[in-house]
mmCIF file of the N, C-alpha and C atoms, coordinates in Angstrom:
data_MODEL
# 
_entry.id   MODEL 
# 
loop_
_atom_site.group_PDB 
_atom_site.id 
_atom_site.type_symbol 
_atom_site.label_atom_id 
_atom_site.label_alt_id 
_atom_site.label_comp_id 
_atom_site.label_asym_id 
_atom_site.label_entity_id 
_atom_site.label_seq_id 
_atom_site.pdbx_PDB_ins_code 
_atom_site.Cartn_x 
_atom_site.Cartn_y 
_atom_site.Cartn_z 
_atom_site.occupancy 
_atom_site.B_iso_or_equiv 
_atom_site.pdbx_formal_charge 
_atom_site.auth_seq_id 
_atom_site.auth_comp_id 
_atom_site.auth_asym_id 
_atom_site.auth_atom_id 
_atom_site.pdbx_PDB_model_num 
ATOM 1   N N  . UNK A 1 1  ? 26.537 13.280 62.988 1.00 0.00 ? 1  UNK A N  1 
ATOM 2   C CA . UNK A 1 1  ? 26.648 14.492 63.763 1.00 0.00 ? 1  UNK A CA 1 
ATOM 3   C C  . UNK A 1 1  ? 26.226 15.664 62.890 1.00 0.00 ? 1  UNK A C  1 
ATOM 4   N N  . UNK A 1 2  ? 26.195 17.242 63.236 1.00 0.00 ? 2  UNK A N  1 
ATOM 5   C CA . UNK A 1 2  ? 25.759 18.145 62.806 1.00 0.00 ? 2  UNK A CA 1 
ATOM 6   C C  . UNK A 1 2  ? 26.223 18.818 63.880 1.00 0.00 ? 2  UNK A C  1 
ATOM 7   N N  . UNK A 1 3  ? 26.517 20.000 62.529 1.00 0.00 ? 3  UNK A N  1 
ATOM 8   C CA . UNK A 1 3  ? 27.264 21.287 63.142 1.00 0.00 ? 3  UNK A CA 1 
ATOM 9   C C  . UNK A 1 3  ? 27.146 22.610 62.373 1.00 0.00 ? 3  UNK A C  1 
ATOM 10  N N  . UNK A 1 4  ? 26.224 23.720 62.956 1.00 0.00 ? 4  UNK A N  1 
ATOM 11  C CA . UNK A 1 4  ? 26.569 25.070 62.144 1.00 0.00 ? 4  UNK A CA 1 
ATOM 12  C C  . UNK A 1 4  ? 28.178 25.747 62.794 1.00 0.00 ? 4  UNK A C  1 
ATOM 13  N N  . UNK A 1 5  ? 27.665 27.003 62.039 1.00 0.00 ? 5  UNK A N  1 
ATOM 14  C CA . UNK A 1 5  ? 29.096 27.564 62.080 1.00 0.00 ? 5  UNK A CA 1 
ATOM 15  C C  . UNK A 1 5  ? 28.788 28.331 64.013 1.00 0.00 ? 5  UNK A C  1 
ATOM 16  N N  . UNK A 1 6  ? 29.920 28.574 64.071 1.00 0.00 ? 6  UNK A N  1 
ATOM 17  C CA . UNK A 1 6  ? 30.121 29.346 65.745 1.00 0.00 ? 6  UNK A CA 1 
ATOM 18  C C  . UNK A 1 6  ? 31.503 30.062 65.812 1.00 0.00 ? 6  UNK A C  1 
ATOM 19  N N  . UNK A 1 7  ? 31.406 30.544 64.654 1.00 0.00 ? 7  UNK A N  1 
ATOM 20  C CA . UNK A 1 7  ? 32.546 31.392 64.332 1.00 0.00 ? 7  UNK A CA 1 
ATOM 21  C C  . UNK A 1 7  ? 31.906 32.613 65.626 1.00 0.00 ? 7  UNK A C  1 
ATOM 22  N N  . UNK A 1 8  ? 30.973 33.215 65.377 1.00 0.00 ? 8  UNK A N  1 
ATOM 23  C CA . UNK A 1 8  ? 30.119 34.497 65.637 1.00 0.00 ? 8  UNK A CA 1 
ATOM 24  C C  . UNK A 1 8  ? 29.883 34.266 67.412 1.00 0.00 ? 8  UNK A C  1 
ATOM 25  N N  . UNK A 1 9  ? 28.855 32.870 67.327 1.00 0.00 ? 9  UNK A N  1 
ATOM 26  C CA . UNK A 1 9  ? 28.488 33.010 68.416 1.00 0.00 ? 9  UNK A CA 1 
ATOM 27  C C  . UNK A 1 9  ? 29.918 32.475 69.665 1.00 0.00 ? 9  UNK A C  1 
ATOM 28  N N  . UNK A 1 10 ? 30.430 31.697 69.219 1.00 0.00 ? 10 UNK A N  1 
ATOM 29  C CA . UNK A 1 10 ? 31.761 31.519 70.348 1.00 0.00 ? 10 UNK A CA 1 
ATOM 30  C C  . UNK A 1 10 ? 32.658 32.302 70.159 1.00 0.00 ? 10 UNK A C  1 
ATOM 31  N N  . UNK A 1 11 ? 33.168 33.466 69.271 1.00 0.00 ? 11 UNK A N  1 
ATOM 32  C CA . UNK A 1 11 ? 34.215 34.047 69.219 1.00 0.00 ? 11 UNK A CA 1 
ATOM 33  C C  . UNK A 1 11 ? 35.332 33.331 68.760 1.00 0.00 ? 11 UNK A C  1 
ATOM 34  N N  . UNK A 1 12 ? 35.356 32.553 67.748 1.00 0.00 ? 12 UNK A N  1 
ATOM 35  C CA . UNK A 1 12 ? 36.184 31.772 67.659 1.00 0.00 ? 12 UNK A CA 1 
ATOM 36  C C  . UNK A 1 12 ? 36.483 31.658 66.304 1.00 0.00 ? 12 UNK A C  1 
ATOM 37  N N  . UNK A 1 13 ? 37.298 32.416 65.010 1.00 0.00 ? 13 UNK A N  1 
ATOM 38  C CA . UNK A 1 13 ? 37.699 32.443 64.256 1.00 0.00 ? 13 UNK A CA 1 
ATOM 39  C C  . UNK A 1 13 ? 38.493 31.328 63.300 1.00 0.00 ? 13 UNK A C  1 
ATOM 40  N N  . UNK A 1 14 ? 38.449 30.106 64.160 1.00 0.00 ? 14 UNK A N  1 
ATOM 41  C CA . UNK A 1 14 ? 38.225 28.563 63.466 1.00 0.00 ? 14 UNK A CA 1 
ATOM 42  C C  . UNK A 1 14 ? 36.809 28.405 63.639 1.00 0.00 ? 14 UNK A C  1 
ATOM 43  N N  . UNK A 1 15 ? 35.721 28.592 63.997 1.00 0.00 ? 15 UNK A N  1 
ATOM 44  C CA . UNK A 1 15 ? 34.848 27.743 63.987 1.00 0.00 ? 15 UNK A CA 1 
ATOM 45  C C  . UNK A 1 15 ? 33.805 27.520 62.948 1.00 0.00 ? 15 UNK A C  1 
ATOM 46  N N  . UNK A 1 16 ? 34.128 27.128 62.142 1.00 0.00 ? 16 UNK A N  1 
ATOM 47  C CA . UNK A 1 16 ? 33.483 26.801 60.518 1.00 0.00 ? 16 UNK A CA 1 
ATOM 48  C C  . UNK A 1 16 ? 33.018 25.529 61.169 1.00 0.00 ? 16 UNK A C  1 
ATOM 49  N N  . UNK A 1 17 ? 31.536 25.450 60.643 1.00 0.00 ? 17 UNK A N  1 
ATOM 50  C CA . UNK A 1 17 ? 31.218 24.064 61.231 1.00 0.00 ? 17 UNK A CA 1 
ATOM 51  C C  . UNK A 1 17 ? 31.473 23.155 60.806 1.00 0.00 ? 17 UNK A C  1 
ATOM 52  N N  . UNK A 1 18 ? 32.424 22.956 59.596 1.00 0.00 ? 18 UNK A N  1 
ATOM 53  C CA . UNK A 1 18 ? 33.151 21.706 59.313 1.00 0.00 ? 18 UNK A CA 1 
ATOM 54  C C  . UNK A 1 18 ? 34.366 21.596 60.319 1.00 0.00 ? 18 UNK A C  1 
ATOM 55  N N  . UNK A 1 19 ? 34.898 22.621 60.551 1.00 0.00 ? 19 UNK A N  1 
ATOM 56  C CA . UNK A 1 19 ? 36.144 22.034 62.082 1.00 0.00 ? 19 UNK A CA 1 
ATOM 57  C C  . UNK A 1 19 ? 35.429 22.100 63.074 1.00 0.00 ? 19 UNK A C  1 
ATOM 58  N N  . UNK A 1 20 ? 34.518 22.769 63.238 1.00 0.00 ? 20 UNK A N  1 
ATOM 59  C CA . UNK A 1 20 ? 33.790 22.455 64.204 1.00 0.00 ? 20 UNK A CA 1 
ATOM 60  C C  . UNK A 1 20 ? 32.978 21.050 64.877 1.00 0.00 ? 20 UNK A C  1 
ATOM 61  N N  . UNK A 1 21 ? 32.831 20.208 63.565 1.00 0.00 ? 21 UNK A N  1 
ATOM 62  C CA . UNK A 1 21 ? 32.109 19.040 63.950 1.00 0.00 ? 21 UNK A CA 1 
ATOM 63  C C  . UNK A 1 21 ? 33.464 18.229 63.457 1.00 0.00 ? 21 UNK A C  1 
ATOM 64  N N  . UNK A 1 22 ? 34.399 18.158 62.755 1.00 0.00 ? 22 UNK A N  1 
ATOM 65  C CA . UNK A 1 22 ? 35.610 17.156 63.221 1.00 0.00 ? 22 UNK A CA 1 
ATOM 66  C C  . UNK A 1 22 ? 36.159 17.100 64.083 1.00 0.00 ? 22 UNK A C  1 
ATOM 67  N N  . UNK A 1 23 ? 36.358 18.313 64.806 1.00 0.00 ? 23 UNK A N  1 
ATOM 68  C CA . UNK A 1 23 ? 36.761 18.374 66.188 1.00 0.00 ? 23 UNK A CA 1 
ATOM 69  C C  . UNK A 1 23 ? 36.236 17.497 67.287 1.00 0.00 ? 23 UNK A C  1 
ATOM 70  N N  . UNK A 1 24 ? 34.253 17.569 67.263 1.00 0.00 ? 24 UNK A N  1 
ATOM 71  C CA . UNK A 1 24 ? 33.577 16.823 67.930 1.00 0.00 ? 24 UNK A CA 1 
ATOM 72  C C  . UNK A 1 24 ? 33.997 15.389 67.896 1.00 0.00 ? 24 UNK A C  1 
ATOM 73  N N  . UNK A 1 25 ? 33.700 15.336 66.352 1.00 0.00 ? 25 UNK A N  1 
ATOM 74  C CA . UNK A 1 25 ? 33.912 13.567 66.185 1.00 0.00 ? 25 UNK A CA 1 
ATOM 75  C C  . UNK A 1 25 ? 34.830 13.129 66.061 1.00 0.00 ? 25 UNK A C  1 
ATOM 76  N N  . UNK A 1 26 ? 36.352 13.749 65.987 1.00 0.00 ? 26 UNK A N  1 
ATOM 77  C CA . UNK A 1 26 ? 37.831 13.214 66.510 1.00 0.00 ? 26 UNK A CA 1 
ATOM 78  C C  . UNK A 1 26 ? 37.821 12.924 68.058 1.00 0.00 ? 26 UNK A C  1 
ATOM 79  N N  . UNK A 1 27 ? 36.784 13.534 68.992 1.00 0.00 ? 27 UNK A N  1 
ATOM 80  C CA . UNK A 1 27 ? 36.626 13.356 70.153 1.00 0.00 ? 27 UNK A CA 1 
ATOM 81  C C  . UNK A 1 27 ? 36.214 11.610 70.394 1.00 0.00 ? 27 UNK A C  1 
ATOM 82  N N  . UNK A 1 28 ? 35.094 11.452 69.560 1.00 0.00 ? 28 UNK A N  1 
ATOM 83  C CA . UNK A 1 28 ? 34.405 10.612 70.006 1.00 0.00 ? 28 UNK A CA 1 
ATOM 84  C C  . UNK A 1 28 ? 34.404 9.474  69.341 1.00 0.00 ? 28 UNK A C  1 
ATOM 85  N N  . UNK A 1 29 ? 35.079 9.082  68.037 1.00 0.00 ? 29 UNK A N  1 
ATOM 86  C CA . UNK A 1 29 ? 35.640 8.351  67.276 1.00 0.00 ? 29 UNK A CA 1 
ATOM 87  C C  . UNK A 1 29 ? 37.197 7.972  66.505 1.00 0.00 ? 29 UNK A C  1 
ATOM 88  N N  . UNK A 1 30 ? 37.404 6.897  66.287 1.00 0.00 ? 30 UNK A N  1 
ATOM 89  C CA . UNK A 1 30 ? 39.108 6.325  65.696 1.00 0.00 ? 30 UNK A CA 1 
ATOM 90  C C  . UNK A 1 30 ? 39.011 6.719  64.335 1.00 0.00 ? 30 UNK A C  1 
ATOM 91  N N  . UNK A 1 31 ? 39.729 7.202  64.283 1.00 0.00 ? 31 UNK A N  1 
ATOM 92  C CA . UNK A 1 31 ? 40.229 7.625  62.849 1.00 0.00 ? 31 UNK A CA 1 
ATOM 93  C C  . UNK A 1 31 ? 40.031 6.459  62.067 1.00 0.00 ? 31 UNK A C  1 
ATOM 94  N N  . UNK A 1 32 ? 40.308 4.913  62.161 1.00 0.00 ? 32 UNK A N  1 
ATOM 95  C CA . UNK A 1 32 ? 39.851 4.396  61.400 1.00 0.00 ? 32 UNK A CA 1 
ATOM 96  C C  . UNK A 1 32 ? 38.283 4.303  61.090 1.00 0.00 ? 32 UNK A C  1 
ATOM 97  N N  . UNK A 1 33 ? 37.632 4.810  62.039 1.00 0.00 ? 33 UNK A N  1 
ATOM 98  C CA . UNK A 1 33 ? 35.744 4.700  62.007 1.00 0.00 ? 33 UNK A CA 1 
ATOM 99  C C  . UNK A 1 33 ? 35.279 5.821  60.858 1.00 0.00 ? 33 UNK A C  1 
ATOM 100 N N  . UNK A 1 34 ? 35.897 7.179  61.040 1.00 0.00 ? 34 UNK A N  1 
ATOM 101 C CA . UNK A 1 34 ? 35.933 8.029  60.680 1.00 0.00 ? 34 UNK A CA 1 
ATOM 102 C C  . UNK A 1 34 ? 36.663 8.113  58.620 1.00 0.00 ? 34 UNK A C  1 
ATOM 103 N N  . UNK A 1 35 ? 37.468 7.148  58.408 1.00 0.00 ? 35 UNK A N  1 
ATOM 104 C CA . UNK A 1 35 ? 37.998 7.443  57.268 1.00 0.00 ? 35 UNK A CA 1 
ATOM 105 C C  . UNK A 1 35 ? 36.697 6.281  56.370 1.00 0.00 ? 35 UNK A C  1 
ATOM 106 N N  . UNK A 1 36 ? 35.674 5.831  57.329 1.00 0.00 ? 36 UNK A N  1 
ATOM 107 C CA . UNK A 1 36 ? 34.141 4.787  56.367 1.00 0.00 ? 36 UNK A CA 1 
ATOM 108 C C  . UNK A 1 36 ? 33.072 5.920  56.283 1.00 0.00 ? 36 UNK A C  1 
ATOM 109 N N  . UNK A 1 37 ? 33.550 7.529  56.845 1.00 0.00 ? 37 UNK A N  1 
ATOM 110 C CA . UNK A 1 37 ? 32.568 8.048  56.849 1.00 0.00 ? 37 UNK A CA 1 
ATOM 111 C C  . UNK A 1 37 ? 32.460 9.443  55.809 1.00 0.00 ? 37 UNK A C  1 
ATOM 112 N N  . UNK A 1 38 ? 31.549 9.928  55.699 1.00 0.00 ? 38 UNK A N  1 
ATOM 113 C CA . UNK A 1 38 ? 31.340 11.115 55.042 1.00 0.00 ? 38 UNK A CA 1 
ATOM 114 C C  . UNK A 1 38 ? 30.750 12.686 55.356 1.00 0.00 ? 38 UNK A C  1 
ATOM 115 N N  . UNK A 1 39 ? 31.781 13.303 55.306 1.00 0.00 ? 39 UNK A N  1 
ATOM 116 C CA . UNK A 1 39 ? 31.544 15.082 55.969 1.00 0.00 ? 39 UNK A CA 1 
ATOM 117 C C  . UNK A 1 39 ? 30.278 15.409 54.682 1.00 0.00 ? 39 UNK A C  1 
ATOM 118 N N  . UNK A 1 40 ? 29.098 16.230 54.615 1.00 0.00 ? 40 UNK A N  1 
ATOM 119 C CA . UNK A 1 40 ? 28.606 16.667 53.910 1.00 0.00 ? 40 UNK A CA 1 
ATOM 120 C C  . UNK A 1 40 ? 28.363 18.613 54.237 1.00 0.00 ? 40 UNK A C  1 
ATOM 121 N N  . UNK A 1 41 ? 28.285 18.695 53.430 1.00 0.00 ? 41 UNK A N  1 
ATOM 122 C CA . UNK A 1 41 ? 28.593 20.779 53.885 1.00 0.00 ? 41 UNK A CA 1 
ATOM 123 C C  . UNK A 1 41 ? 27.951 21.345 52.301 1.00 0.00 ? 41 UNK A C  1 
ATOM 124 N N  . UNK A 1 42 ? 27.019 22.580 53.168 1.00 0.00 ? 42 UNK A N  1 
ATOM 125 C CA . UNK A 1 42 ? 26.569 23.128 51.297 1.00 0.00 ? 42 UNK A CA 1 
ATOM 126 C C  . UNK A 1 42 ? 27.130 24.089 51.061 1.00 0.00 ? 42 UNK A C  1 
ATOM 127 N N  . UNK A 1 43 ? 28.036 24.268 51.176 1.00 0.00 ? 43 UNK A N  1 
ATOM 128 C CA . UNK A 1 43 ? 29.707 25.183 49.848 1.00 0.00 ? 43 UNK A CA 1 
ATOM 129 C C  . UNK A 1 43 ? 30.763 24.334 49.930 1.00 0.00 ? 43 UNK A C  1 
ATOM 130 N N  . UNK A 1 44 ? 31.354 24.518 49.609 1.00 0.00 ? 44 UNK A N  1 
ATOM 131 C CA . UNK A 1 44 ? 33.035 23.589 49.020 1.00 0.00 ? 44 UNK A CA 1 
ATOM 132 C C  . UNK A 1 44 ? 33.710 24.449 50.599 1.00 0.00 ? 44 UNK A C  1 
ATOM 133 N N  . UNK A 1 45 ? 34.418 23.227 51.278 1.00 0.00 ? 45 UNK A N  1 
ATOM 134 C CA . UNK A 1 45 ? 34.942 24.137 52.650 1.00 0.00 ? 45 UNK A CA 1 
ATOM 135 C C  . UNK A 1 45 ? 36.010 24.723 52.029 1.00 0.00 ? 45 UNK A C  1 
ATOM 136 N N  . UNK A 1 46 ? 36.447 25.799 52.717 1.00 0.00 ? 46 UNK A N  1 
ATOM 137 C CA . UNK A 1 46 ? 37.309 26.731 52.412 1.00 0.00 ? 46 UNK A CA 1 
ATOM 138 C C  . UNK A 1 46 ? 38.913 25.542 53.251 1.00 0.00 ? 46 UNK A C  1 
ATOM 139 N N  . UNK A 1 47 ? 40.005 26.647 52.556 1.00 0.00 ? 47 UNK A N  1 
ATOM 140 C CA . UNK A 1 47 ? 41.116 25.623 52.346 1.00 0.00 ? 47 UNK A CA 1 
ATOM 141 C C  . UNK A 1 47 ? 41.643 25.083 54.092 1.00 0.00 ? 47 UNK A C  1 
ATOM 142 N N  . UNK A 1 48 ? 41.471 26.019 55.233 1.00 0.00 ? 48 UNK A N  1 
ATOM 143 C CA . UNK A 1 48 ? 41.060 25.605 56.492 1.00 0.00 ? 48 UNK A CA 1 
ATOM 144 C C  . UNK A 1 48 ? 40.175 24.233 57.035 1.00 0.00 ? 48 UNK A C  1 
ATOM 145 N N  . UNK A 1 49 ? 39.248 23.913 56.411 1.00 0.00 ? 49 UNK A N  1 
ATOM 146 C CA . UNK A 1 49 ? 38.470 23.174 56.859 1.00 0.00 ? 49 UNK A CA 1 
ATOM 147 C C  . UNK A 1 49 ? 38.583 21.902 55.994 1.00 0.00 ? 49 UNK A C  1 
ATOM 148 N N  . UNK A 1 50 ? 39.000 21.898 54.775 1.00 0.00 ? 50 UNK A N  1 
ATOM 149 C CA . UNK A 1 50 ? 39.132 20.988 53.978 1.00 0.00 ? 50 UNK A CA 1 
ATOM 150 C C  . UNK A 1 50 ? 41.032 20.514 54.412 1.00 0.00 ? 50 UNK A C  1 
ATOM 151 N N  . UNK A 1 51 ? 41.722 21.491 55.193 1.00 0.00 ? 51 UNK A N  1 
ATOM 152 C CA . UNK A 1 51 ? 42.867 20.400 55.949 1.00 0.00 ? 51 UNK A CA 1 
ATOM 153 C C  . UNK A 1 51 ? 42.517 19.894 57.038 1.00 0.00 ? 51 UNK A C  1 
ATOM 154 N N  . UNK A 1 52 ? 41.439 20.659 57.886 1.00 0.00 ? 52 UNK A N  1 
ATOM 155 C CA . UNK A 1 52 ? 40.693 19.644 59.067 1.00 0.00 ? 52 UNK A CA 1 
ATOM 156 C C  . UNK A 1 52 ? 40.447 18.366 58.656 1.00 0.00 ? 52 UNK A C  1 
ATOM 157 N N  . UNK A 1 53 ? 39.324 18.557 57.714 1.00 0.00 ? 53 UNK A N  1 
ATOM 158 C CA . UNK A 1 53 ? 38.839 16.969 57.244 1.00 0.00 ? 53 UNK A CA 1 
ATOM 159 C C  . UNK A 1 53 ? 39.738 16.095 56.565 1.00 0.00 ? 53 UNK A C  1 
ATOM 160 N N  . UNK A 1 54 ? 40.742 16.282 56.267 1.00 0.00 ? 54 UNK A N  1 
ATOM 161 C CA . UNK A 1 54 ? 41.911 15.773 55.604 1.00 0.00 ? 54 UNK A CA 1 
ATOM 162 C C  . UNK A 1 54 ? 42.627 15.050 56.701 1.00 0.00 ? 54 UNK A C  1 
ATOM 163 N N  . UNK A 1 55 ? 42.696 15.625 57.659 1.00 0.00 ? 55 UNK A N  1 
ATOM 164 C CA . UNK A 1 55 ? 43.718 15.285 59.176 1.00 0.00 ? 55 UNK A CA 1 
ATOM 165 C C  . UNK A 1 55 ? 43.099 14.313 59.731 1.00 0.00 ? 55 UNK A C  1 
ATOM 166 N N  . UNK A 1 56 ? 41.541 14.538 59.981 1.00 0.00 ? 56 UNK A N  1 
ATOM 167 C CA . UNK A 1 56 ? 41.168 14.247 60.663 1.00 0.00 ? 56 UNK A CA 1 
ATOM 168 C C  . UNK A 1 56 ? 40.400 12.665 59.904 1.00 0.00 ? 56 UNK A C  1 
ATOM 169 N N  . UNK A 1 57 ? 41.154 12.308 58.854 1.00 0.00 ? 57 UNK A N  1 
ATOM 170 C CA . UNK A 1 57 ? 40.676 11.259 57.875 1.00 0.00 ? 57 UNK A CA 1 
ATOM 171 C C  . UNK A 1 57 ? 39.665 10.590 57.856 1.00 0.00 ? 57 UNK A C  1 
ATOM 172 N N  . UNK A 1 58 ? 38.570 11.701 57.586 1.00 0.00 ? 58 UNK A N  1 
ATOM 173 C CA . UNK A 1 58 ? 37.200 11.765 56.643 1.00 0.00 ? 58 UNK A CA 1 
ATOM 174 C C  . UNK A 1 58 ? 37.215 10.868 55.195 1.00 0.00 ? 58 UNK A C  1 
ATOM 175 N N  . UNK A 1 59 ? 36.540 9.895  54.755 1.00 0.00 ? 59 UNK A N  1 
ATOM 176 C CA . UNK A 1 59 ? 37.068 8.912  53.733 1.00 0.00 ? 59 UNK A CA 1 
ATOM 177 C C  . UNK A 1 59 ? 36.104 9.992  52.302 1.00 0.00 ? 59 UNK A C  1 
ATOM 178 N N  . UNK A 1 60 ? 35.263 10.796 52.714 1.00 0.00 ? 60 UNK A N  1 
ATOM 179 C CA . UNK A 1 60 ? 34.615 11.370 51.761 1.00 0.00 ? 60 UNK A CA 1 
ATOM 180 C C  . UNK A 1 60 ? 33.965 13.269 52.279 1.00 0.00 ? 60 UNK A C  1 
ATOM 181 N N  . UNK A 1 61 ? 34.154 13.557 51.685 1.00 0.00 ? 61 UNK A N  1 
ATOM 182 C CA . UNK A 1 61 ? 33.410 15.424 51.603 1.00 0.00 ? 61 UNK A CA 1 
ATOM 183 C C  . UNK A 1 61 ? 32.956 15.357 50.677 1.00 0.00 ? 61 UNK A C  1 
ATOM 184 N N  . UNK A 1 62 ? 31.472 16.001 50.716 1.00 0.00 ? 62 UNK A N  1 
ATOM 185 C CA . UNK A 1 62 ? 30.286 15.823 49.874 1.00 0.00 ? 62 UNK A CA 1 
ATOM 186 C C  . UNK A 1 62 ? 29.755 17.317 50.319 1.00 0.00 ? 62 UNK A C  1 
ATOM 187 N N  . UNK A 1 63 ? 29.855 18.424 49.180 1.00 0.00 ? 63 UNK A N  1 
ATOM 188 C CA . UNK A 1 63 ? 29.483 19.748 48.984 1.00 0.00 ? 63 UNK A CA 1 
ATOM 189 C C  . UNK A 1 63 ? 28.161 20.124 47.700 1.00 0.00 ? 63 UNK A C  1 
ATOM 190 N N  . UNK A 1 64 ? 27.452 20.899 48.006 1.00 0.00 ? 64 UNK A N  1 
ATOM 191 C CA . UNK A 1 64 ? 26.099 21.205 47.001 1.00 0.00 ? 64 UNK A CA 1 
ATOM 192 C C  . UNK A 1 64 ? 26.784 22.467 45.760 1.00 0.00 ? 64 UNK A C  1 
ATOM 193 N N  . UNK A 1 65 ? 27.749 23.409 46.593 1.00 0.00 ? 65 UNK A N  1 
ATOM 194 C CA . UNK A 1 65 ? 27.750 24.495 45.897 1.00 0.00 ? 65 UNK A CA 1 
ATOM 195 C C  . UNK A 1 65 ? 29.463 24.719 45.728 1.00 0.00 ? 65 UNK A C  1 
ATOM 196 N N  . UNK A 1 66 ? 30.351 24.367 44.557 1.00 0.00 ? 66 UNK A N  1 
ATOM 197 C CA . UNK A 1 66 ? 30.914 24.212 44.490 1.00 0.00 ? 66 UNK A CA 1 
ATOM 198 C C  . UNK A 1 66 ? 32.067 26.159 44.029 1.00 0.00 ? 66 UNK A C  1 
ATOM 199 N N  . UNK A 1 67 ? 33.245 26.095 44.595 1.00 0.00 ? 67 UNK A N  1 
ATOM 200 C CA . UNK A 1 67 ? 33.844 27.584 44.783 1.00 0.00 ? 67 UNK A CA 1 
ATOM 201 C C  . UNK A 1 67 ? 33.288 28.381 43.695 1.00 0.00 ? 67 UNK A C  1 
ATOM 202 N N  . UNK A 1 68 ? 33.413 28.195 42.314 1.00 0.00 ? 68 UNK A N  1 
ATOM 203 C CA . UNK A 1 68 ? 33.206 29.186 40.952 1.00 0.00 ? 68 UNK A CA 1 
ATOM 204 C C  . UNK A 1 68 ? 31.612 29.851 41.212 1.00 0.00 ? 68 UNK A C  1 
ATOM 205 N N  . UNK A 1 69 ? 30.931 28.468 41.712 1.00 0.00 ? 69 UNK A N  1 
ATOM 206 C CA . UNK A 1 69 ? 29.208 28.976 41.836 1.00 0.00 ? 69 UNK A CA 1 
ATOM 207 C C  . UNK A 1 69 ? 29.344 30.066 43.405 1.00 0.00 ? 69 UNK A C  1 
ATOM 208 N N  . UNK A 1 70 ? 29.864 29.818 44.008 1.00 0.00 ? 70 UNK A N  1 
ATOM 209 C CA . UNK A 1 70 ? 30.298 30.607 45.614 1.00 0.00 ? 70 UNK A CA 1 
ATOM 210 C C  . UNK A 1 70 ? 30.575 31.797 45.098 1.00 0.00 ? 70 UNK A C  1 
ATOM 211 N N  . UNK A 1 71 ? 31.612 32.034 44.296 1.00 0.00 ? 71 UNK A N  1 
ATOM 212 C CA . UNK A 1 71 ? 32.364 33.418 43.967 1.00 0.00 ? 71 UNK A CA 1 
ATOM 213 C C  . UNK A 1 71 ? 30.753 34.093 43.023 1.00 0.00 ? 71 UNK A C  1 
ATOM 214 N N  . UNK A 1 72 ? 30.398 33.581 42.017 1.00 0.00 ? 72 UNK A N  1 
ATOM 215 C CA . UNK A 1 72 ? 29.061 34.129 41.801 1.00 0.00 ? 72 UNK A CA 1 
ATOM 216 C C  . UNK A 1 72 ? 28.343 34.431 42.373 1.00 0.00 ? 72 UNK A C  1 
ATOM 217 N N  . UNK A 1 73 ? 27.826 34.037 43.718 1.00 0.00 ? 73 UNK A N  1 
ATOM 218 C CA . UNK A 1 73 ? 26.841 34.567 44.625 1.00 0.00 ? 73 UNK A CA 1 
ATOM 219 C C  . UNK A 1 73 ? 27.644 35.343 45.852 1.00 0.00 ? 73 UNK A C  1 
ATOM 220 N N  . UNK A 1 74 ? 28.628 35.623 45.422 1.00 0.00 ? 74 UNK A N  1 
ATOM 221 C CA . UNK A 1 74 ? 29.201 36.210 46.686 1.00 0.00 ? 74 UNK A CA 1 
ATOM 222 C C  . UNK A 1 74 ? 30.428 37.282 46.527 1.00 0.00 ? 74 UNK A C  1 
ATOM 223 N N  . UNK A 1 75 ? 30.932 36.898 45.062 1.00 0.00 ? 75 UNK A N  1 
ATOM 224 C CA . UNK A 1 75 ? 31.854 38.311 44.574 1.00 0.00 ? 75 UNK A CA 1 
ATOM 225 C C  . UNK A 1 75 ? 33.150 37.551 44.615 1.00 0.00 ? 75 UNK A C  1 
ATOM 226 N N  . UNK A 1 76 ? 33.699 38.050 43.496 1.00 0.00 ? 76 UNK A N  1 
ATOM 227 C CA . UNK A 1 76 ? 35.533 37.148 43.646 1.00 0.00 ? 76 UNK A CA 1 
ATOM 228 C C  . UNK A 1 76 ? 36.198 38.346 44.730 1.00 0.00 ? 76 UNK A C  1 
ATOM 229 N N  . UNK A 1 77 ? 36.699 37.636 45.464 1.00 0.00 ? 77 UNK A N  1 
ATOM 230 C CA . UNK A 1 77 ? 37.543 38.143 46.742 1.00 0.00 ? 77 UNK A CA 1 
ATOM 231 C C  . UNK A 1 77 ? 39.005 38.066 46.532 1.00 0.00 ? 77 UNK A C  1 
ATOM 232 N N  . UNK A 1 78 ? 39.704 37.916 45.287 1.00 0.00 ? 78 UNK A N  1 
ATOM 233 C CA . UNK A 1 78 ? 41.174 37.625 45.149 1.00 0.00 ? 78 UNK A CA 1 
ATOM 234 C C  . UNK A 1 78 ? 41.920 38.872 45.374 1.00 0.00 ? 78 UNK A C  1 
# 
């Protein structure tokens, strides 16, 4: 599956397309199908989306740009 974000375009302040596409595929698959599979996303999901994929028992998350490199291109927000 594949999913951008629709935070913007649905109005919807969960919709990070990592809950966005577990949502889908908790629809359409058993959690046991789902814990042989792997979420891939290019930043490290934020702590929201990484308890989606946690719940929703994803057996792997696979990210390109990990938080420290994020806060560099984007400013520490603490």
């Amino acid at each position: 599956m594949e999913q951008e974000n629709i935070e913007f375009t649905e109005h919807d302040c969960t919709g990070h397309a990592e809950a966005a596409v577990m949502a889908a595929s908790s629809r359409l698959f058993y959690k046991a199908y789902l814990r042989e599979c792997a979420l891939y996303s290019t930043v490290v999901p934020c702590d929201m989306c990484a308890g989606v994929v946690y719940w929703g028992n994803v057996g792997m998350a696979v990210y390109a740009v990990p938080e420290r490199r994020l806060l560099k291109l984007t400013g520490d927000h603490e």
